[in-house]
N, C-alpha and C positions, 0 to 999 in steps of 0.2 A: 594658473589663472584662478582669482577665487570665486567660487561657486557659490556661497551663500547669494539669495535663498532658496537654491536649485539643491536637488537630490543627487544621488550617481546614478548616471546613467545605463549601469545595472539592473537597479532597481526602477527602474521606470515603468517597466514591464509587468511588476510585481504587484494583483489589483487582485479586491475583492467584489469588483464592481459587475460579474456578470452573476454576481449570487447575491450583493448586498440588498437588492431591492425586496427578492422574494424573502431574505431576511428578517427586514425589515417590518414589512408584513406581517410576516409571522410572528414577531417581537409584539406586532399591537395587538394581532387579535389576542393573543395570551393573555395580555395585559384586561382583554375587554372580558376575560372570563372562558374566551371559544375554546373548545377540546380539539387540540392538534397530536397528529399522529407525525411525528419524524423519522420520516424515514429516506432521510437524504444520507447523514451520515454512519460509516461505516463501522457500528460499534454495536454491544449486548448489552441485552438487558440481564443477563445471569452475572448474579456476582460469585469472584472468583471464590476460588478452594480457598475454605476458611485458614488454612497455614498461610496461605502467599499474601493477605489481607494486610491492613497499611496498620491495624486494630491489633495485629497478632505480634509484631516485630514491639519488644519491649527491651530497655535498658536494663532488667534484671536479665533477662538472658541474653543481651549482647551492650555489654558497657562500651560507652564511647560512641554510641547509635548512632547519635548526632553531630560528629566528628566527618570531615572527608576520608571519602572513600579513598582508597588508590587509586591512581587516576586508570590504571589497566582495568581494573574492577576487582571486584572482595574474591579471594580465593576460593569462597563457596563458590560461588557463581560459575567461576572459569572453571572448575571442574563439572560441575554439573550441564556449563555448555558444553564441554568437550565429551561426556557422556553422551548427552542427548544429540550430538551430533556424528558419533558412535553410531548409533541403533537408528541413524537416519541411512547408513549408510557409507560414511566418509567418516578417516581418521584426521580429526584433527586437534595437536598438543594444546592446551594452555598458552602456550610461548604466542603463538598465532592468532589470536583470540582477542579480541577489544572490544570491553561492552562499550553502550551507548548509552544516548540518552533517547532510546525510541531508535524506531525507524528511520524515523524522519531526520535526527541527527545523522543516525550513522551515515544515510546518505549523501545528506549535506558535508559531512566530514569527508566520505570519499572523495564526492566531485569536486572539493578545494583541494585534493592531494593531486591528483592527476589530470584534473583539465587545467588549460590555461584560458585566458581570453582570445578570443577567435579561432577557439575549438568547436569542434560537432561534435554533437552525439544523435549516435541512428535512434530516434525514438520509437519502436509500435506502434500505433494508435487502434483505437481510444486509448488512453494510459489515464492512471493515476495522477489524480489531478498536483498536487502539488508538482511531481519530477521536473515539468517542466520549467515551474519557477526555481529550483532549486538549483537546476543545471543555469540559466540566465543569471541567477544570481554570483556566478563564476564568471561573468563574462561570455560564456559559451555558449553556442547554437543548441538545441532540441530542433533537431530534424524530425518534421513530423511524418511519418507514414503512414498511411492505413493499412493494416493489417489482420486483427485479430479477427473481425467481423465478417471476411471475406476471405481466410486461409484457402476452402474446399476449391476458389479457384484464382489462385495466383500461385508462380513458381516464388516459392521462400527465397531463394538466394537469388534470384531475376530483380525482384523490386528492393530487397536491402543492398543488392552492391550498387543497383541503378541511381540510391541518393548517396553513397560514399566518393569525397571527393579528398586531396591534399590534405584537409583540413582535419577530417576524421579520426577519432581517436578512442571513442567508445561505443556498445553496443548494451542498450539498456535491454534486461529481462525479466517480466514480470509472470508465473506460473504456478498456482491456480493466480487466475488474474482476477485483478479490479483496471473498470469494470465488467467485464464479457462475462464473465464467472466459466471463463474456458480453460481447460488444462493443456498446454501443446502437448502433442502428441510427439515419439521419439522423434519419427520421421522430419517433425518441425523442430525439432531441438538440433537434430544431426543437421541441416541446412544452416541453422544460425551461429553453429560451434563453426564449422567449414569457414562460412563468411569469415568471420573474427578472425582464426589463424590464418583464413590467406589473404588478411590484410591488415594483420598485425593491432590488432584491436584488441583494448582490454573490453571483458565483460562485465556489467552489474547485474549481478543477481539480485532478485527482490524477491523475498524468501516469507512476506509478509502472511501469505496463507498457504503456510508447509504443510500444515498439517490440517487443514479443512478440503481435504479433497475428498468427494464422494465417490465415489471408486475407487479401482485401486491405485497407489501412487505411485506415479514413477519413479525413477530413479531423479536424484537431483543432480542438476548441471553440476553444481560444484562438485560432485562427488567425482565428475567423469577424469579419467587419467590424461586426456588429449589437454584440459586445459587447465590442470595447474599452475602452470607458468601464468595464467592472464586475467583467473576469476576471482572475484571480488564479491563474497555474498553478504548481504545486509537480513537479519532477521529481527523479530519483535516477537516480544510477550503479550501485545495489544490484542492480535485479534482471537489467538489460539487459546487464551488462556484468560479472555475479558479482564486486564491487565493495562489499557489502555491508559489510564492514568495516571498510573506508575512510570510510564516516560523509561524503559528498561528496554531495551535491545541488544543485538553484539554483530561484528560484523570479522569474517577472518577472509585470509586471503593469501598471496608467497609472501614468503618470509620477511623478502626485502621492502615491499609496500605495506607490509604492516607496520614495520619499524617507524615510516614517516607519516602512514597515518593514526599510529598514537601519539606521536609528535602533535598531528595537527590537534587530534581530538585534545591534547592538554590546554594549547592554547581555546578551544572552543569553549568545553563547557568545563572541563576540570574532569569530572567525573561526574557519573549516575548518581542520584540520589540513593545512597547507602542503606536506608531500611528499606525502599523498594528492590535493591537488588536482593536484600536477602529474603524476602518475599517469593524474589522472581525463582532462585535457586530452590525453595521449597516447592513451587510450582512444576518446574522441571521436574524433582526428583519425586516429585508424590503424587504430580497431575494426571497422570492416563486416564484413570477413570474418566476426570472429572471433560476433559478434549473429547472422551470418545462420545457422552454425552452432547456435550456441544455439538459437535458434528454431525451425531441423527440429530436432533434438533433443528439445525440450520437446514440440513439436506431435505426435513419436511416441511419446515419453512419456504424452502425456493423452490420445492413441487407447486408448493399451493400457490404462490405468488405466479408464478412461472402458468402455472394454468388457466389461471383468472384473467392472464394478460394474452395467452393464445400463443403464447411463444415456447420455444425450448427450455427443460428445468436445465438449471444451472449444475457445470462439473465439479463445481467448489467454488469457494470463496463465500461472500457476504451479498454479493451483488447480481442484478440484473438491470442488463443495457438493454436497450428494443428503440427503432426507429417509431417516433410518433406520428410519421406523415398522414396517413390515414383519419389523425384523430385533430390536425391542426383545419380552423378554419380558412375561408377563402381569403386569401392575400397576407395570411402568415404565412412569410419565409422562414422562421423560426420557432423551437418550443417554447418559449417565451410567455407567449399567452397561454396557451395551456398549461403552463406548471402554475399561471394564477388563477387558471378554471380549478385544478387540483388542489392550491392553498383553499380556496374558498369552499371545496369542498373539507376542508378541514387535513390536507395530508400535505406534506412538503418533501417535494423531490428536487435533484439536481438536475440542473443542464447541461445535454449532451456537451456542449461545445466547450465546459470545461475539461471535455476531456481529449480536446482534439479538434481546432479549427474546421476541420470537414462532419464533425455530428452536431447540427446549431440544430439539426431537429430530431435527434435523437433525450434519450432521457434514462438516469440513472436511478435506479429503488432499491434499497437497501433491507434486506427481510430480516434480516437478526436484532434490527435497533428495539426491537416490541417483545412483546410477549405475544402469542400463535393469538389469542384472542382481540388483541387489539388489530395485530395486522388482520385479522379475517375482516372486520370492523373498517380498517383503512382501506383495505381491498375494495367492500363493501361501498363504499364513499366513494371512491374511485370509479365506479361502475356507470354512472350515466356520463362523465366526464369521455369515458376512453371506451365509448358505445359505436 
């Protein structure tokens, strides 16, 4: 039947419309001169280790720069992923290994390898706001649960098998998370591995802040021996390595679904852009210092953020969630109006409810996007709004 001037019904779902207004907003007053502090999205302001720079990859020392990559990715790379993922923990070859182009690809590349339409996927919640368009744009359900915010009292494997039905086929997992900035604890990993094998689920791992955890780190799910057979990790250069623009990630997994999802990934993007990957490969192989800084950094960023808001400092990541009911006036059902009391005070945050139909009054901040001096400043601004 033909569709024009109708969309697929895929993508119908697929909207920037619960953030385009505060936006917007923020688009004029910039424009009027006003000093705005962003601290919606999840990114640094440290630029990366002067080797992995987009400035430092030259045709004198790699001829053909500008040529595609392999579509597996540049041989630097896959070894320096399979190192670094060595000293995470788990061995895994070259062979197994497919960069990306981001995060964001790589998972969009899995979820068209293994969901079909009128699939589920058990989703967390709050989660990462894209996953859930990304899973929809398969065709497939994001089953949303609440989870993260309220672990201390639900049985883990009680409410994820309570929404697994026929249709079930994945269990997304995101650790240190966006946004909660919580790290599961074994005990919640052992409950969500369990689930998975005894209902034959494959898992996504979402590996985005492996390496931002303020404590000590766990062990990582993929590394664990019970679920070889079923896990699927997606990682990125973005957040660990303020790399974010480089669009580099890699994602491995068994043998035999990787096979079909370098398949997929050819037809997607072809390959990473080639001088960022070998960018990304310098970062790996020369970055520790430059991560470990990062990471006090953030970790004193999400004290101070984290105190000024009266809430819990964050276990990792970039983020902190907090319910704003207390701070919403009478006959707001939503943060809404309050993230425009917040613009006007000159700061811009996310709405809870992109991250999960059930937090429309929650609210996401983001501490690494500044410099410590401006977020104390945002903070600052903040203060008669969320009094």
């Amino acid at each position: 039947m033909p569709r024009h001037p109708h969309v697929s019904s895929t993508t119908e779902t697929l909207s920037s419309r619960v953030f385009s207004e505060l936006a917007a907003k923020a688009a004029r007053l910039r424009r009027e001169g006003r000093r705005l502090y962003d601290l919606s999205v999840g990114d640094t302001y440290r630029e990366p280790l002067m080797a992995a720079r987009a400035e430092a990859q030259t045709t004198a020392e790699h001829p053909h720069l500008h040529t595609y990559a392999p579509p597996r990715g540049v041989p630097e790379l896959l070894d320096a992923v399979s190192e670094r993922l060595s000293s995470l923990g788990g061995e895994v070859p070259p062979e197994r290994i497919q960069i990306m182009s981001g995060a964001t690809s790589g998972l969009s590349v899995v979820c068209e390898t293994i969901l079909d339409p009128g699939d589920e996927v058990l989703l967390p919640a709050p989660f990462w706001p894209l996953i859930r368009g990304i899973i929809a744009s398969r065709g497939a359900t994001a089953v949303q649960i609440p989870f993260y915010d309220r672990l201390e009292r639900i049985d883990v494997r009680e409410v994820l098998e309570a929404a697994i039905t026929e249709r079930t086929v994945a269990l997304y997992v995101n650790t240190p998370h966006n946004p909660t900035g919580r790290v599961l604890s074994p005990a919640v990993v052992d409950a969500m591995v369990e689930v998975a094998r005894a209902h034959d689920l494959w898992l996504i791992t979402d590996e985005a802040y492996q390496d931002l955890c303020f404590a000590e780190r766990p062990r990582p799910i993929w590394a664990r021996p019970e679920v070889q057979d079923r896990v699927i990790a997606c990682h990125t250069l973005s957040k660990s390595y303020g790399l974010a623009g480089a669009r580099v990630g890699y994602t491995h997994g068994p043998e035999a679904v990787m096979k079909a999802i370098r398949g997929v990934q050819t037809f997607s993007t072809y390959c990473a852009p080639k001088p960022m990957q070998l960018g990304a490969a310098r970062a790996l192989k020369e970055g520790d210092a430059w991560v470990e800084q990062a990471r006090s950094a953030y970790a004193e960023a999400g004290r101070l953020a984290a105190e000024a808001l009266g809430i819990d400092a964050p276990q990792g990541g970039t983020f902190l969630f907090f319910d704003a009911t207390p701070y919403l006036r009478d006959g707001e059902d939503d943060a809404m109006g309050l993230l425009d009391r917040c613009l006007d005070r000159g700061v811009l945050l996310t709405p809870g409810v992109s991250c999960g139909v059930d937090y429309a009054r929650w609210v996401r901040l983001c501490f690494t996007s500044v410099p410590r001096p401006e977020l104390e400043a945002a903070l600052e601004a903040l203060g008669p709004v969320l009094s």
